[in-house]
N, C-alpha and C positions, 0 to 999 in steps of 0.2 A: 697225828692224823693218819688214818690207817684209808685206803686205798684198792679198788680193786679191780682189777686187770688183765685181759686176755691178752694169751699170745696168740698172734697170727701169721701165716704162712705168710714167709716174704717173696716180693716179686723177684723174679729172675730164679728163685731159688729150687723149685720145683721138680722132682725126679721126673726120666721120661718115661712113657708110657709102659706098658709090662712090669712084670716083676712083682714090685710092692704098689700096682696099679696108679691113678695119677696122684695122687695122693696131695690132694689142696688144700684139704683142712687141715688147722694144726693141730697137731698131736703135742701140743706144751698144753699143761694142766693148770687151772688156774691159781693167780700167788692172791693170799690172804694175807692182811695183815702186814707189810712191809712197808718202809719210807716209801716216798715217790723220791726220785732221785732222776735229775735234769739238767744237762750242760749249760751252766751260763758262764760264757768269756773265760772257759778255760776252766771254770772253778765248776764243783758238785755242789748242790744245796740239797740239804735234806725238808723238807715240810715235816716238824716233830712239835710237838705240843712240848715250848718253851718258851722264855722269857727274851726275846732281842734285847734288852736295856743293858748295856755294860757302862763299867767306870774305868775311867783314863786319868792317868794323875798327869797333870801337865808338867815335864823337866823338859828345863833346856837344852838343847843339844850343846852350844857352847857354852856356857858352865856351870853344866851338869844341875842345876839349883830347881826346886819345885817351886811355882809362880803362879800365880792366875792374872790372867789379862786385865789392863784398864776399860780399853776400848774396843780393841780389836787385837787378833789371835795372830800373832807371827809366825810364819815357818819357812823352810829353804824347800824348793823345787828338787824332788828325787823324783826320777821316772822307774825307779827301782823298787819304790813303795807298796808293796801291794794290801798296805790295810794302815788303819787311822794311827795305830799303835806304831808304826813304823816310818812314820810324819817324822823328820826334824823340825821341832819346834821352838820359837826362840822367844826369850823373856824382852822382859818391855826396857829392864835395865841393862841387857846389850845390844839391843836394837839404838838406843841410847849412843852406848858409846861408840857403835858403828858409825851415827848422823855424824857424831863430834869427829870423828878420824877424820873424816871424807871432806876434807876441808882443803878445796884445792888452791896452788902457788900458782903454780904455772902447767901449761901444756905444750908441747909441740910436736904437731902433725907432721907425718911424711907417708908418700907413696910411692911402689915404686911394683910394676909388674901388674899394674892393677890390684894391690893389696893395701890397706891403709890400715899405719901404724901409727900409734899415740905415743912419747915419752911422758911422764907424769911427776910430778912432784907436789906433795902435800904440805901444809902447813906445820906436821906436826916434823916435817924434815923425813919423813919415808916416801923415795922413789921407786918410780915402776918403770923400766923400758919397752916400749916395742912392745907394745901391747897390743893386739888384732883387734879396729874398730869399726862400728858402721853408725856411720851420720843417718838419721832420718829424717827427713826434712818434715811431713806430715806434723810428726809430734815435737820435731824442734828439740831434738833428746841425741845423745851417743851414747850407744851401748857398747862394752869394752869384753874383757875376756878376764874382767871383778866383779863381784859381784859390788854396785857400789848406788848410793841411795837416788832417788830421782832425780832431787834438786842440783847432786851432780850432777848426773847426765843432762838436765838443760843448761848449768853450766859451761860443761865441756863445747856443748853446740853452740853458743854464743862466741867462743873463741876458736871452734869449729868455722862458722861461717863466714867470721874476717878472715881467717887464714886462704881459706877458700876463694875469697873473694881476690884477695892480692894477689895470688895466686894463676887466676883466670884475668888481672885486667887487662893483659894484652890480645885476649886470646878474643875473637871475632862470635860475637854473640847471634848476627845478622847478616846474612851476605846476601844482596839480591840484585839478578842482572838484570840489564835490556837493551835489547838488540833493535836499532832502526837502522836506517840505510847509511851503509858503510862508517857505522857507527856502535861503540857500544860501551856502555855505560854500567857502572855497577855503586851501589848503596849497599853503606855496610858499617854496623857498631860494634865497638867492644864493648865486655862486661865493666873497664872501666870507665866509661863516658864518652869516648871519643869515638865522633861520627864525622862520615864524608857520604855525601848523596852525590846521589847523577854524575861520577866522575867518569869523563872517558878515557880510555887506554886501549892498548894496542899490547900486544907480543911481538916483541924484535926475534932476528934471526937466532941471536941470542937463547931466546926462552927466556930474556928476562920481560916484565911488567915495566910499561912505560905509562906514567901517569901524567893528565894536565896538570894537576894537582898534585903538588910535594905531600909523599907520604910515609910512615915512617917504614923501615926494611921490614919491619917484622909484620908488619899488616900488610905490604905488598906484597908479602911470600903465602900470607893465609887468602889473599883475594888470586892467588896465580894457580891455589892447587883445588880452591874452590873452581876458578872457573875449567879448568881440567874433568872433573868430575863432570860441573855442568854442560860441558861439549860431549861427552859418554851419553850423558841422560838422554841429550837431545838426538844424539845419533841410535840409540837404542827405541826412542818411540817413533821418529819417523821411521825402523825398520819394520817393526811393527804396523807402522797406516799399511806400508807399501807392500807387506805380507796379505793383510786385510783386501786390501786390490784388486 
């Protein structure tokens, strides 16, 4: 496709007055006959009177073998790719023996720093350590730092989310006070089951939590630093009314 094209004086670019006077038309002559040529994302395309259709033979990236798909077209995630030819592509009979690997034993989750790590062991007797993972709860799936098939990843989550669970049952799900007169009360669950409502207490000189109600130490120390916070809250919004004032 041939094309044709003035050039034109660009802005800003303009000599000043005198000399070779203002000179605003441009003096480029006109081009016959050339590509049109246009930046798209980096790349040149030429507009030339050819054929688009090309052929791709499909090999696999892992080994190496020429295949054509059953159903659907495998390949691995390269953000390095910059054309179809340069796809890792994967056949349907290692895609196969990948499912069959990914056969998992056991797991066991730990955290520590705000970072969660998975140990791993497969059925076929090949371990992985400390693996960098993230639970998604949305999809009910753990994606790991393998590339490893779906139906593990809702596996892993399933023993993800008992781990999790035993994990948090001491840990205070609910904490909710209320203050009446020379009185105060707090309701409050854990993630494992256990609940106490309306119980009232007091703070000794101590700074320990004194309860009507026998409670166990580790849920009297989560309702003593909750209501700590809650006494902040409350003193930070009436600072606020009395600003307002």
């Amino acid at each position: 496709m041939s094309v044709v094209f003035r050039g034109v004086a660009q802005f800003g670019r303009a000599l000043p007055w005198g000399g070779r006077g203002r000179g605003f038309e441009s003096r480029r002559s006109d081009h016959l006959n050339r590509p049109l040529r246009f930046p798209v994302r980096a790349f040149f395309v030429d507009f030339v009177e050819e054929t688009m259709i090309r052929e791709l033979e499909l090999v696999c990236s892992e080994c190496g073998e020429k295949f054509l798909p059953k159903e659907k077209l495998f390949y691995r995630d390269d953000y390095m790719a910059n054309s179809i030819r340069e796809t890792k592509l994967i056949c349907d009979k290692c895609i196969a023996a990948w499912n069959k690997k990914w056969k998992i034993k056991s797991a066991v989750f730990a955290e520590k720093d705000c970072v969660m790590t998975v140990d791993l062991e497969l059925k076929d007797g090949t371990k992985y350590t400390k693996l960098d993972c993230t639970a998604i709860p949305e999809t009910e799936i753990v994606v790991v730092g393998e590339d490893i098939p779906l139906e593990a990843q809702k596996k892993l989550y399933k023993i993800f989310a008992k781990w999790d669970m035993e994990r948090k049952a001491n840990l205070l799900k609910d904490c909710i006070f209320k203050e009446e007169f020379m009185r105060t009360t707090v309701t409050c669950a854990t993630y494992g089951g256990e609940k106490f409502k309306d119980v009232a207490f007091r703070v000794n000189r101590k700074g320990e939590l004194e309860t009507e109600v026998a409670m166990p130490d580790y849920i009297k120390a989560q309702v003593l630093e909750n209501f700590y916070l809650y006494g902040e809250q409350a003193a930070m919004e009436e600072g606020g009314e009395n600003k307002d004032e």
